[in-house]
Every structure is written in C-alpha cells, then in structure tokens.
Residue frames as a rotation matrix with the C-alpha (Angstrom) as fourth column:
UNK 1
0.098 -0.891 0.443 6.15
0.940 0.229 0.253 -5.39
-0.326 0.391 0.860 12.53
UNK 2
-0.122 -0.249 0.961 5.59
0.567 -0.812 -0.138 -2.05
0.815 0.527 0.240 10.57
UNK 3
0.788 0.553 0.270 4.94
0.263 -0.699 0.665 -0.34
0.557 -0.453 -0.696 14.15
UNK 4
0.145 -0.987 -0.074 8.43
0.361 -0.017 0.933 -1.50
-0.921 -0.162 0.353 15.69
UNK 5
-0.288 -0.857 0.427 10.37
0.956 -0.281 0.081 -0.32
0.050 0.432 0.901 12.41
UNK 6
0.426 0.662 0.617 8.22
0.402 -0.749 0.527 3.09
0.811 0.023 -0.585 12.51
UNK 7
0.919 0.386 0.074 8.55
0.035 -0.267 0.963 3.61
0.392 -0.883 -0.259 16.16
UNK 8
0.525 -0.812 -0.256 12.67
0.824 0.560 -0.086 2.78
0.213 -0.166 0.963 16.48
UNK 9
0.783 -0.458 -0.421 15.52
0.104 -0.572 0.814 4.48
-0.614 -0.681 -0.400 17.43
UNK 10
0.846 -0.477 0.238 17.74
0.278 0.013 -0.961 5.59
0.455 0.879 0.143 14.98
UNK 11
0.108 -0.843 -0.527 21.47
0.386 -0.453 0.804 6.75
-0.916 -0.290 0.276 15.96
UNK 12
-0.255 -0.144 -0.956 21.96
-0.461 -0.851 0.251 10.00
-0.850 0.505 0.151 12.96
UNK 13
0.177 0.342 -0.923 19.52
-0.954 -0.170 -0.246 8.42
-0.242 0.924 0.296 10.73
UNK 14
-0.154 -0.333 -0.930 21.15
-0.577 0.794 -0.189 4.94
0.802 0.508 -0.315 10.68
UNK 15
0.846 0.530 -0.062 19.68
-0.367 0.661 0.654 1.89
0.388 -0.531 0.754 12.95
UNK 16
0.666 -0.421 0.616 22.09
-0.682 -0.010 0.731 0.00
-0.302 -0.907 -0.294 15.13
UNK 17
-0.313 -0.595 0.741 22.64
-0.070 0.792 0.607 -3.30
-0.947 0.138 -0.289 13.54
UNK 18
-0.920 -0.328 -0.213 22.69
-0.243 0.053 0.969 -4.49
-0.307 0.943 -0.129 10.27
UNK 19
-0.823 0.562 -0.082 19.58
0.531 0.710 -0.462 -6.79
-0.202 -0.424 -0.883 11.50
UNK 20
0.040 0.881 -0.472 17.18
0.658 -0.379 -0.651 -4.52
-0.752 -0.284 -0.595 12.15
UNK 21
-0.583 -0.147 -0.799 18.10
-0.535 -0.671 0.513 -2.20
-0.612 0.727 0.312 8.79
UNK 22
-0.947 0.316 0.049 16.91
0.292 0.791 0.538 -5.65
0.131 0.524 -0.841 7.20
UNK 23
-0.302 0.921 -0.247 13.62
0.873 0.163 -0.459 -6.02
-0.382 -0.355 -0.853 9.36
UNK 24
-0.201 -0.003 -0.980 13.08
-0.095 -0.995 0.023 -1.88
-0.975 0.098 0.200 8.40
UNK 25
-0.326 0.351 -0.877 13.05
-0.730 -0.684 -0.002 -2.35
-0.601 0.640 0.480 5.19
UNK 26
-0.808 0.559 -0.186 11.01
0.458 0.795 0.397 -5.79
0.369 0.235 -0.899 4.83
UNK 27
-0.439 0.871 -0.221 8.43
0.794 0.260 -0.549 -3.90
-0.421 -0.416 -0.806 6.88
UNK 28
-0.937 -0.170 -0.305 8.00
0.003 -0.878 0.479 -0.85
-0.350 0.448 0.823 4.34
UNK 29
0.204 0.557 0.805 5.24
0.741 0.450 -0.499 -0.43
-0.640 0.698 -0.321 2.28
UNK 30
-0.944 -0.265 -0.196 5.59
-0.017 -0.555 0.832 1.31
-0.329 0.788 0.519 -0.84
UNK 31
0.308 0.924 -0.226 2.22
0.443 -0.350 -0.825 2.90
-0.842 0.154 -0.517 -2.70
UNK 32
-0.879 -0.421 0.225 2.36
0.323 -0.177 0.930 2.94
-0.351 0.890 0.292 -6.55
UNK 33
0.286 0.845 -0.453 -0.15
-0.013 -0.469 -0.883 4.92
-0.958 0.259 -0.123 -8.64
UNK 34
-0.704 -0.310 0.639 -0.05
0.643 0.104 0.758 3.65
-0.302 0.945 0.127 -12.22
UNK 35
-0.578 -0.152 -0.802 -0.48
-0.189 -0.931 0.312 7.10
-0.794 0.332 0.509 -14.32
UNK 36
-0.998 -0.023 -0.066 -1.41
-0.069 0.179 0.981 5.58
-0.011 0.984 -0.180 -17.23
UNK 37
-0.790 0.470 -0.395 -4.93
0.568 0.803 -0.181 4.31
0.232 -0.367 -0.901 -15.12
UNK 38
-0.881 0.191 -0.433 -6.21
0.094 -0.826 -0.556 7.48
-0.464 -0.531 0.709 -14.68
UNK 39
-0.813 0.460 0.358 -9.60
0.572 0.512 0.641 7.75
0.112 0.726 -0.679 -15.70
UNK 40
-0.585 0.732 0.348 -13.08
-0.757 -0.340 -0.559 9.25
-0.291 -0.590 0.753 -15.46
UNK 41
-0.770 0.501 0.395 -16.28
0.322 0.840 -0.437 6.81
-0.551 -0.209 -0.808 -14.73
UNK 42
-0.577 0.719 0.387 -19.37
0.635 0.097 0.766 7.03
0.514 0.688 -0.513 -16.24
UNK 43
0.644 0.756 -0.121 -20.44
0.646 -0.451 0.616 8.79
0.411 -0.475 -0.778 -13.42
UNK 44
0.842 -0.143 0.520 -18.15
-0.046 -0.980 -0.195 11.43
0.537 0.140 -0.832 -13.39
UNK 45
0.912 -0.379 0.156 -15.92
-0.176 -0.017 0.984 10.31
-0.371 -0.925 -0.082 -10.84
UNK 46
0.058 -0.903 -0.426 -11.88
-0.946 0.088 -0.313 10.11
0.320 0.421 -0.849 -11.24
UNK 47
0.963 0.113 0.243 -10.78
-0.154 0.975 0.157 6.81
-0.220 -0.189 0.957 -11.13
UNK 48
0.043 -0.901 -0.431 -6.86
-0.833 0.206 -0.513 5.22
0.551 0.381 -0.742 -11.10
UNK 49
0.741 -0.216 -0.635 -5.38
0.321 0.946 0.052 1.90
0.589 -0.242 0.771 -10.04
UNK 50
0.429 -0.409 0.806 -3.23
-0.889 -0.351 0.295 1.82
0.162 -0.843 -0.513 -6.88
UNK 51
0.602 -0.198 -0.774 -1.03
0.328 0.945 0.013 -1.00
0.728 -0.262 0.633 -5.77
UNK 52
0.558 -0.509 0.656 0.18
-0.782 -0.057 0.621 -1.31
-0.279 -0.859 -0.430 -2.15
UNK 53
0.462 -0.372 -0.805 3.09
0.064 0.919 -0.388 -3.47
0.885 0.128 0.448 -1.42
UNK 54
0.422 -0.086 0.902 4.06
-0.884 -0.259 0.389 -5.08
0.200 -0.962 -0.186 1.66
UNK 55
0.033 -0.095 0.995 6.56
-0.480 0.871 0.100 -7.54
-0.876 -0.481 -0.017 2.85
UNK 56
-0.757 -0.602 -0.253 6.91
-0.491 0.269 0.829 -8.56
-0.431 0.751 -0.500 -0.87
UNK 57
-0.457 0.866 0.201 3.01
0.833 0.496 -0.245 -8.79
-0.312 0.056 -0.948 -1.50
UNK 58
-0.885 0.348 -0.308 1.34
-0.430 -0.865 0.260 -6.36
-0.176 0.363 0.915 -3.65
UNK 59
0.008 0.991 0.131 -2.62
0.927 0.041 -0.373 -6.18
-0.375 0.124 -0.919 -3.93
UNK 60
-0.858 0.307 0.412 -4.21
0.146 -0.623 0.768 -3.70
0.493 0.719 0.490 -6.87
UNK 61
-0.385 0.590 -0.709 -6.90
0.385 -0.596 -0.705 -1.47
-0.839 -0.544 0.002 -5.86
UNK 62
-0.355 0.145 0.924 -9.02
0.744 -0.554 0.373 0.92
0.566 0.820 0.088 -7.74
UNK 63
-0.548 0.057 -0.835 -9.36
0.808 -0.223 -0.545 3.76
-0.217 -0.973 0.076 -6.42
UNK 64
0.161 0.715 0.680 -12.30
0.852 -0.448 0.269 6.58
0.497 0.537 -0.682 -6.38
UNK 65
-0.706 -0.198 -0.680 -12.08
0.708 -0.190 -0.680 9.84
0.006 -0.962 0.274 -5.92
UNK 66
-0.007 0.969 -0.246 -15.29
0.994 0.033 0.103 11.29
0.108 -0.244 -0.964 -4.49
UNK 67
0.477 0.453 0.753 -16.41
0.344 -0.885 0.314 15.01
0.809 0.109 -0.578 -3.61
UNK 68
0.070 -0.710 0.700 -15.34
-0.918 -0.320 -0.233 14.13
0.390 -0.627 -0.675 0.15
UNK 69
0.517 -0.293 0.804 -13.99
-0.477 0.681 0.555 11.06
-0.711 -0.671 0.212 0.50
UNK 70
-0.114 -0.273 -0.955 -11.89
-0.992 0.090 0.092 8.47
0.060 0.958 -0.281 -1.32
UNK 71
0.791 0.342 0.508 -12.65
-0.434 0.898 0.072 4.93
-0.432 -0.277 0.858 -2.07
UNK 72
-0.732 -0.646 -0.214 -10.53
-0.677 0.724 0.133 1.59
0.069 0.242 -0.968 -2.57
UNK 73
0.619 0.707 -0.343 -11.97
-0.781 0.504 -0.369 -1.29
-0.088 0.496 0.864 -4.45
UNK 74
-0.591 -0.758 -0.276 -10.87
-0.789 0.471 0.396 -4.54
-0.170 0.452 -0.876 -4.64
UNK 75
0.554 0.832 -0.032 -12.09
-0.831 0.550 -0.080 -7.38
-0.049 0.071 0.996 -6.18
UNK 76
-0.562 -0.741 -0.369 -10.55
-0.765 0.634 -0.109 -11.04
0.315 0.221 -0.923 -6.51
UNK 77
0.668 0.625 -0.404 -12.27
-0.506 0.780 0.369 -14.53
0.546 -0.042 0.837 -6.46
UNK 78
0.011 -0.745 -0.667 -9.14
0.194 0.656 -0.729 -15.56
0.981 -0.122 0.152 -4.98
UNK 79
0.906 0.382 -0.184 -9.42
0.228 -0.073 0.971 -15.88
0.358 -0.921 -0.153 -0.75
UNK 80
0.180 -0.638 -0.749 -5.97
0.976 0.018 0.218 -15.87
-0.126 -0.770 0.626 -0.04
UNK 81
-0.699 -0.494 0.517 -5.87
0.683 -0.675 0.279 -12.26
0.211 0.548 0.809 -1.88
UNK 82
0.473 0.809 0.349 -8.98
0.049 -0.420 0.906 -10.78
0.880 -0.412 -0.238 -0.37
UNK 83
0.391 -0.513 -0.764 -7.32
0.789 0.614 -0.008 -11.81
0.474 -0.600 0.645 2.68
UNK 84
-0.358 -0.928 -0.105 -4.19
0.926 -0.367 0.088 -9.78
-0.120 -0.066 0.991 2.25
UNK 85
-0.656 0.101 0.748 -6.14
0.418 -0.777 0.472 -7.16
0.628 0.622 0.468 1.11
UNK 86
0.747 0.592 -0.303 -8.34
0.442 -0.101 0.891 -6.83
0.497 -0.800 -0.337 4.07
UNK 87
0.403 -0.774 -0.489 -4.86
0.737 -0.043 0.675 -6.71
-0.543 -0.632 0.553 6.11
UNK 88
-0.264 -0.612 0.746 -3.13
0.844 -0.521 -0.128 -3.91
0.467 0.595 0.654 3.86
C-alpha cells in the first residue's frame, strides 16, 4: 500500500481521482517526536520517545541515540502491538 501511493503518478501535484487521494493519504505515515521526552540515560546516551503512525495505528518507541547508530525500543506485553510494531 505505502509503495503504490509513493510510487504514483501525479498530474501537477494532484492524483487523478478523488479515490486514490483517499488511499494516499490512509497510506501516510507521520513520525512524531514528543520534545518534552528528551532525555539523557544513565549511561550518557540521549534518549526521546518517538511515535510512528500508520493507517490510523500508532506504536511508541524509545529511541537511542548512539555515537554511530540509532536505536528503537519497544516494549509491550501486548502481541497484537509487538506485532504492529515489528511491521512499522
């Protein structure tokens, strides 16, 4: 889904049918960084909370960031949310 709206044809910026404006922007995602979350760890590292949303499903992250590299954390006892998070 998010590769077809990605990959379309546009005609000056605007999609053909109404239809597929729809599908476009159900297949967004949107990346939020809550400010407030910033942090440093105990071990020096920066730390902030992240939430993806997709398709009207949002999964929270934490996210590390490292010397070179950056990590995402999630945690959740809940399967169908691990899940989704795997898939994000």
């Amino acid at each position: 889904m998010r590769f077809l709206a990605v990959t379309a044809p546009s005609a000056g910026g605007e999609y053909l049918s109404d239809k597929f404006d729809e599908f476009v922007k159900e297949a967004q995602v949107e990346v939020r960084l809550d400010k407030d979350s910033i942090r440093l760890t105990k071990k020096g590292l920066v730390a902030a909370d992240l939430t993806i949303s997709e398709t009207g499903a949002a999964v929270k992250y934490n996210i590390y960031l490292r010397e070179k590299e950056i990590e995402l954390r999630f945690h959740s006892s809940n399967r169908n949310h691990a899940e989704l998070a795997a898939f994000s």
